[in-house]
C-alpha positions in Angstrom: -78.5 -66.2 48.2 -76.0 -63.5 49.6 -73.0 -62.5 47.2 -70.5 -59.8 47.4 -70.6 -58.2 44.0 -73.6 -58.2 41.6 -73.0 -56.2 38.2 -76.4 -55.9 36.5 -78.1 -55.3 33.1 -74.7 -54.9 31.0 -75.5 -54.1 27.6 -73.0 -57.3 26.7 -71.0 -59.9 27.9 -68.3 -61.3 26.2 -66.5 -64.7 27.3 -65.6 -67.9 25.8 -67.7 -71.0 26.0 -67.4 -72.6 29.4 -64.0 -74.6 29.5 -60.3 -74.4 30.6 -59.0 -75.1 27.4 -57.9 -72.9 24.5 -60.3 -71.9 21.8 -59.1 -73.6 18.2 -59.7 -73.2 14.5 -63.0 -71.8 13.8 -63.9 -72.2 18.0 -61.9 -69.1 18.4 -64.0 -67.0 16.5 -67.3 -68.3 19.1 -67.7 -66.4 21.8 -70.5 -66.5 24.4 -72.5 -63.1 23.7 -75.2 -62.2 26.1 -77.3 -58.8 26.2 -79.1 -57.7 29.6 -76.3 -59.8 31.6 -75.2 -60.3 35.4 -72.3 -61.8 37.0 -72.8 -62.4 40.9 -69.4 -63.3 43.1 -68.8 -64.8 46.0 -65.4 -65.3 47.8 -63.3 -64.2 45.0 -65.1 -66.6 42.3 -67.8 -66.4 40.2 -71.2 -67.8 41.2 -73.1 -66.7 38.3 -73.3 -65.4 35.0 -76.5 -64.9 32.9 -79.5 -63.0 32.1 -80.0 -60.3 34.2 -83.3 -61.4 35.5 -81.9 -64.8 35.6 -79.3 -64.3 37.7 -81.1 -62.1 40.4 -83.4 -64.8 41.0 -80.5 -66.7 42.5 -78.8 -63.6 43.8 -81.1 -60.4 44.6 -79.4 -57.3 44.8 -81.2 -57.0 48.6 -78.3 -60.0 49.5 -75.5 -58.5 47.4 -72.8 -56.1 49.4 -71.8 -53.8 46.4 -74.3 -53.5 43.2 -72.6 -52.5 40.0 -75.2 -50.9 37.2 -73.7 -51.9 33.9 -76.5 -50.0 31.6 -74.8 -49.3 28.8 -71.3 -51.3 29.3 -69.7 -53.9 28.3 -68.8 -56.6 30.7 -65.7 -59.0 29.9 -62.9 -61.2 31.8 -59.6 -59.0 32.8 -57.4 -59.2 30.1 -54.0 -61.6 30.7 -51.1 -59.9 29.3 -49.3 -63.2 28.5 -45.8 -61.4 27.6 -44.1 -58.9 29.1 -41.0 -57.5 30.2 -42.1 -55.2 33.0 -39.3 -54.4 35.6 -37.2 -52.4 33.3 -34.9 -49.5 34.0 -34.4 -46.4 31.7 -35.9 -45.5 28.3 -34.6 -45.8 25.2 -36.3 -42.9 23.1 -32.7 -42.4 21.3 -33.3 -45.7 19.7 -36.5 -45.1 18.5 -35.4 -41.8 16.7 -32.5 -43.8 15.3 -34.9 -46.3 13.7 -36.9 -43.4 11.9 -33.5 -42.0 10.5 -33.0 -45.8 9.2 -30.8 -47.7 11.5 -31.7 -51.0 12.2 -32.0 -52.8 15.2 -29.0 -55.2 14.5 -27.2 -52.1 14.0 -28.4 -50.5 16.9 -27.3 -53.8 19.2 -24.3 -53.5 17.3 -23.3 -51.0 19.2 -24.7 -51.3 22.5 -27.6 -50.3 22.5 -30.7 -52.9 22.7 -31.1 -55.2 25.1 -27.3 -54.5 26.5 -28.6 -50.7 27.1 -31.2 -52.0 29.4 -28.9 -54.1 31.2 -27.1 -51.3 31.7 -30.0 -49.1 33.0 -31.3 -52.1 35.3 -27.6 -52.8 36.8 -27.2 -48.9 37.7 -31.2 -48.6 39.4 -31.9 -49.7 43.2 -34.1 -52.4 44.3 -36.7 -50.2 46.0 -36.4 -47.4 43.1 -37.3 -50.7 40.5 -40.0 -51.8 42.4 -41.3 -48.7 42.6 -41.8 -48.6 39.0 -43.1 -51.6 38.6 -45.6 -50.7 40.8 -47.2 -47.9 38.8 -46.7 -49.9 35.6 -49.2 -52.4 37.6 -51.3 -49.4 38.3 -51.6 -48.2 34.5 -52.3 -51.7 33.5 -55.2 -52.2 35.8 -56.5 -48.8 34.5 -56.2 -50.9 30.3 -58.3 -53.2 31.9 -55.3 -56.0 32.2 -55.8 -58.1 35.4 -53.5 -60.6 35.2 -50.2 -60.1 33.8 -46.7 -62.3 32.6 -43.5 -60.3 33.8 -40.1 -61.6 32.9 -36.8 -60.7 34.1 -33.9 -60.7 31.5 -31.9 -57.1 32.1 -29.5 -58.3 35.1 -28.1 -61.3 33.5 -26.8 -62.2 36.6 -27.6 -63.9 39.5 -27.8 -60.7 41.7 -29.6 -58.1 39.7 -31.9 -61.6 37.9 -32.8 -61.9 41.2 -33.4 -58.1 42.0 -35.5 -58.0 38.9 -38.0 -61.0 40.5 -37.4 -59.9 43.8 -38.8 -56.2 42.5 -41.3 -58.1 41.1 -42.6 -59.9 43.6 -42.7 -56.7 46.5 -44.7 -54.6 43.7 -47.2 -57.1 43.5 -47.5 -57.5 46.9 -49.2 -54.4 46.6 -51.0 -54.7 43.9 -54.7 -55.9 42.9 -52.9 -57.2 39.3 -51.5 -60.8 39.4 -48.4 -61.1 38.1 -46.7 -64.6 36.4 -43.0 -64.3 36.7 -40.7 -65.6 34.8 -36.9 -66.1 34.7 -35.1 -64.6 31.7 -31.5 -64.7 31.8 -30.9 -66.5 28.7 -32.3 -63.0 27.2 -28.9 -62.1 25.6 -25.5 -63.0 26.9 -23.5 -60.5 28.4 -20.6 -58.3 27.6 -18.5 -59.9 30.7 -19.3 -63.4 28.6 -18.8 -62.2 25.3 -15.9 -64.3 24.5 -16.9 -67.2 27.0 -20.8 -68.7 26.1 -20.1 -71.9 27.0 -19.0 -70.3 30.6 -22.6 -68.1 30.9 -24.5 -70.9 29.7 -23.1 -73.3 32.3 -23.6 -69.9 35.0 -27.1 -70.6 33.7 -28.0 -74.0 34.3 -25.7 -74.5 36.8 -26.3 -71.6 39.4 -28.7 -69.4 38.2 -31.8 -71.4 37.6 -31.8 -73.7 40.6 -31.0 -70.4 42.8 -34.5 -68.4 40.8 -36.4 -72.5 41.4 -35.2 -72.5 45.0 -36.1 -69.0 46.1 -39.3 -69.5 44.5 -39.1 -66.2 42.3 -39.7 -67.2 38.8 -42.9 -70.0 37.8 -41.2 -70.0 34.1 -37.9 -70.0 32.5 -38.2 -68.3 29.1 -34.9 -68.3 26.2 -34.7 -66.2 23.2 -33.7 -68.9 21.0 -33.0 -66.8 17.9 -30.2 -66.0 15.2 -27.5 -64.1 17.2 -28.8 -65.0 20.6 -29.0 -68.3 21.8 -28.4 -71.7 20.0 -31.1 -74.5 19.9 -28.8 -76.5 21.3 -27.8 -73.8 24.3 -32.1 -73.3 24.6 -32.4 -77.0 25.1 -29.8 -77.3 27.5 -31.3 -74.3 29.3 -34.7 -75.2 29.6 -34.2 -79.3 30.5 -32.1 -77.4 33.2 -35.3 -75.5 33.9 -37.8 -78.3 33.7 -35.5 -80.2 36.0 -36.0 -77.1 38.9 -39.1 -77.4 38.6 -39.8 -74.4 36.3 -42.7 -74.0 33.5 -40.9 -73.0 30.2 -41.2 -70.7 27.3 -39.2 -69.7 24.8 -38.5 -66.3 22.4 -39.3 -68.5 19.1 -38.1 -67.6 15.7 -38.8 -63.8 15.6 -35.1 -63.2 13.6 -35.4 -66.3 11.8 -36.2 -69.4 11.6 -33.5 -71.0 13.9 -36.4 -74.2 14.6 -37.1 -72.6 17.9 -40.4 -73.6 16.8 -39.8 -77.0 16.8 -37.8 -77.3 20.2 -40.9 -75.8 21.8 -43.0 -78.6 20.3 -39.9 -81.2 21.7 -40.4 -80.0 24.9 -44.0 -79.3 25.4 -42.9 -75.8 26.3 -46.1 -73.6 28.0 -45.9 -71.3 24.6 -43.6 -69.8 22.3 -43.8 -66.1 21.5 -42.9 -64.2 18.5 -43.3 -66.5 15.6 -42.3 -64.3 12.8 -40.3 -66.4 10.5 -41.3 -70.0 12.3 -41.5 -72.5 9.3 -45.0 -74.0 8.5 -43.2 -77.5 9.9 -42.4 -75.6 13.2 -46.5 -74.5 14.0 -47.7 -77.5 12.9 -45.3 -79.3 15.6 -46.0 -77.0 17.9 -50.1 -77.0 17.3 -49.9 -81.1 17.7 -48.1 -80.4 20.7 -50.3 -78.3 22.5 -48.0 -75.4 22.7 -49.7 -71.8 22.4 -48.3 -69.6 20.2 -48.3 -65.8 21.5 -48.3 -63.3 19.0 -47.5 -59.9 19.8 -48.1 -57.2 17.0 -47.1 -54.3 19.0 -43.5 -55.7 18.3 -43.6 -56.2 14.7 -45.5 -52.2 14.4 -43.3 -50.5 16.2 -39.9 -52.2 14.4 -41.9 -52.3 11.3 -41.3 -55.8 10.5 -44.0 -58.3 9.1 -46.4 -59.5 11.4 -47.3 -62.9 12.5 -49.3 -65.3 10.3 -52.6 -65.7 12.6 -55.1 -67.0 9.6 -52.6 -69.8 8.7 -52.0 -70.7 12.5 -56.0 -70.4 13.4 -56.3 -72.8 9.9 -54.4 -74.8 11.5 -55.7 -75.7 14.7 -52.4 -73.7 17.0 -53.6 -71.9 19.8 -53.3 -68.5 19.8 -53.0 -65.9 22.3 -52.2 -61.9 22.1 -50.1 -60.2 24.6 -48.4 -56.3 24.4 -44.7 -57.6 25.0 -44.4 -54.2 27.1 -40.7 -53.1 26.6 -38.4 -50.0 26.8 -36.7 -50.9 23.2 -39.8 -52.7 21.2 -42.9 -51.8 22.7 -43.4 -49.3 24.4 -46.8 -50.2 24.7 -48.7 -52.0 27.9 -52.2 -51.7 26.8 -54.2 -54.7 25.3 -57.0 -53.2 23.3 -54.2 -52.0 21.3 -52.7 -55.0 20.8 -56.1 -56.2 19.7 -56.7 -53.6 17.2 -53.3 -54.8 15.8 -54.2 -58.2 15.5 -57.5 -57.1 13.8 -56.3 -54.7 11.2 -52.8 -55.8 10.5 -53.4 -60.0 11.3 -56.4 -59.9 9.7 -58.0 -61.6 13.2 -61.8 -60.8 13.3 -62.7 -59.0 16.9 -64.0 -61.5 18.6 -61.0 -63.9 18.2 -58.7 -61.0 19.2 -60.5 -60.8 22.2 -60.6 -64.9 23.1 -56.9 -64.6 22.1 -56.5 -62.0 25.2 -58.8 -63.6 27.4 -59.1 -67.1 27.3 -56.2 -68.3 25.4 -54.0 -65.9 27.2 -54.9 -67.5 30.6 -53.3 -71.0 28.8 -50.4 -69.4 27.5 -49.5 -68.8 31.3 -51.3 -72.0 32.7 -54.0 -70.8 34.1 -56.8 -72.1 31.9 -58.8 -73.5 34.5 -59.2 -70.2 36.7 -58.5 -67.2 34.7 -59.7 -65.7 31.3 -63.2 -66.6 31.4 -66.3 -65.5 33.2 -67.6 -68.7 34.4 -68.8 -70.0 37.6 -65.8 -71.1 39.8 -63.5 -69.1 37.9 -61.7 -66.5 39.9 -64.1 -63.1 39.5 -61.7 -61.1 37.4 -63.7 -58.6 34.9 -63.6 -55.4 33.4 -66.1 -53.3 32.1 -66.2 -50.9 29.4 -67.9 -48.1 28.5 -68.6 -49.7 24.8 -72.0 -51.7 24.2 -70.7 -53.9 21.8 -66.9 -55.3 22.2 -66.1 -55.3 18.6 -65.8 -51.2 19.8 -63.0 -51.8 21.7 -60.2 -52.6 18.9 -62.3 -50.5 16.5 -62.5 -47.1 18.7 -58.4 -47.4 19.6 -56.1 -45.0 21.5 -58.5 -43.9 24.0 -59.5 -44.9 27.7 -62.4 -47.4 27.9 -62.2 -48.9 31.2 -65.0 -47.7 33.4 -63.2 -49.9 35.9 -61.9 -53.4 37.1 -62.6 -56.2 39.3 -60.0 -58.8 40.5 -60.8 -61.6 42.8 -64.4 -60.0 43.3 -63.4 -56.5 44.5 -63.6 -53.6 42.5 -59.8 -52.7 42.0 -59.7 -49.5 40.1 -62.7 -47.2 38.9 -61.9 -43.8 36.8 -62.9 -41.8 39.6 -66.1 -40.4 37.8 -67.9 -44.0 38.3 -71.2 -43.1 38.7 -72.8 -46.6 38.5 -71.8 -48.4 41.8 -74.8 -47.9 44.3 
């Protein structure tokens, strides 16, 4: 049989077991491992994966239109950064030096920087200047290997420049090989104008804001930072019923400040996921784990603020689902790349390698609901893979800091190579 792209004799292929569900307890630490393996595509999906020989008997190179040496790589699904905050505006270096000298973030927020510092970088940039940037963001993740990527909106915190954010958004990725999942954040932080009137930018919320973002078809999620400071459980709840009622997926900022049971109102309202997790009480995962909720973890946070990290071993123990993701930010994380975020996992989560790479893989295609045709390298899964120049994967979190991507296929076409590819014939 004919097939578009054949990649060949990889050193090692890492995937989950067949599926479209998350991996869970001990599953998540089972990956499929094959040595001397092939994946053949066809029309953007996969038709095959196997044993080199294997495969080729089904799908000869002579039929193939593009043949893709893998001697001495490792071949794995495109990474799915499940949380991110990509179309930003501005940097905010100054904060980061005022950490090391000891100020806190409350106390940076305090007085005005944060979150309110980035709304006031997005409110002052153009709509073709922010796409722009978003645009080479996409292009440096494709280069980390990241395929498929979550991208929230949350610095207008308005209608118009919410909207310019998604709109941004949506004309970068027109462009782009990477596959972006937006989502509506406006409950990220209320702003100065509403200070002294929540109730008012709540309503502005659920009354205006969302059904505009549903009806315009911008957003496929509504995400709230329901947190000490920010938003109420009561306000998130309100929110997100408002969401669920457009027509919107919802997740939710959980519990990274404190336990607030954001937790818990994720496991109420079957949210998608609920990212962060720091301080979420054991009552909270457990809810959330018999919910079917995924719980996002993103270490990159908690390293670069220095705050304790999430409690992987006792969610894995207890059956949640876990995925990783970089939460990419100008304040945070200043971070997009996912083999970091793995190594993070690994040496400060205490995650073995091979469930830090189901967590970005697999279980970070269900933390954006797309189980059932991202994250794995399966036949009829879309043909997203990258390959590494690694021959076993527990290399990537364990050689950090540096470029491993030879290159990366989305939807069956190579997407980006390093330039000094010298093993497509």
């Amino acid at each position: 049989m004919k097939c578009d792209l054949l990649v060949v004799s990889a050193a090692q292929l890492i995937t989950a077991p067949e599926g479209t569900g998350p991996l869970l307890g001990p599953d998540l630490d089972r990956p499929t491992l094959l040595e001397d393996a092939a994946v053949a595509c066809v029309d953007g999906k996969i038709a095959a994966v196997g044993k080199t020989a294997e495969v080729q008997a089904r799908y000869p190179e002579s039929g193939a239109r593009r043949v893709i040496d893998a001697r001495g790589l490792l071949v794995a699904p495109g990474f799915v950064d499940s949380h991110t905050h990509l179309p930003f505006a501005g940097t905010r270096e100054m904060e980061f030096d005022a950490r090391a000298r000891g100020e806190t973030y409350a106390a940076i927020a305090e007085r005005g920087g944060g979150i309110r510092a980035s709304v006031a970088h997005l409110r002052a940039v153009s709509e073709p200047a922010l796409a722009l940037s978003v645009a080479k963001r996409l292009g440096r993740l494709l280069a980390q290997g990241t395929t498929t990527v979550e991208a929230k909106s949350g610095y207008g915190l308005s209608l118009e420049e919410e909207r310019k954010q998604l709109q941004a958004l949506r004309t970068a990725s027109a462009s782009s090989p990477v596959e972006v999942v937006p989502t509506f954040l406006g409950a990220h932080e209320v702003p100065d104008e509403y200070r002294d009137r929540r109730e008012d930018y709540v309503s502005l919320l659920t009354d205006r804001m969302i059904p505009a973002i549903a009806k315009e078809r911008l957003a496929r999620f509504c995400d709230v930072f329901c947190d000490r400071g920010v938003f109420t459980v009561e306000e998130s709840r309100r929110i997100l019923l408002r969401a669920r009622e457009s027509g919107l997926g919802i997740k939710l900022h959980a519990d990274e400040l404190a336990d607030v049971g954001a937790a818990a109102l994720a496991a109420e309202l079957r949210a998608t996921s609920a990212d962060h997790l720091l301080h979420a009480s054991p009552e909270g995962l457990r809810a959330m784990s018999r919910a079917g909720v995924m719980a996002v973890l993103l270490p990159g946070t908690a390293f670069t603020l220095g705050l304790p990290y999430a409690r992987a071993r006792v969610m894995v123990e207890m059956g949640l689902g876990i995925a990783l993701a970089t939460d990419f930010n100008p304040g945070s994380t200043m971070c997009s790349s996912m083999p970091m975020a793995m190594t993070l996992a690994v040496t400060q989560m205490k995650m073995t390698p091979a469930e830090a790479w189901m967590a970005a893989t697999a279980n970070a295609a269900c933390a954006v609901g797309e189980g059932n045709r991202l994250g794995r390298l399966q036949p009829g899964h879309q043909a997203d893979l990258a390959l590494f120049e690694a021959s076993d994967y527990r290399h990537i979190p364990y050689h950090y800091a540096e470029e491993h991507v030879r290159l990366a296929v989305k939807r069956g076409a190579v997407a980006t190579d390093r330039g000094d590819c010298s093993c497509c014939v």
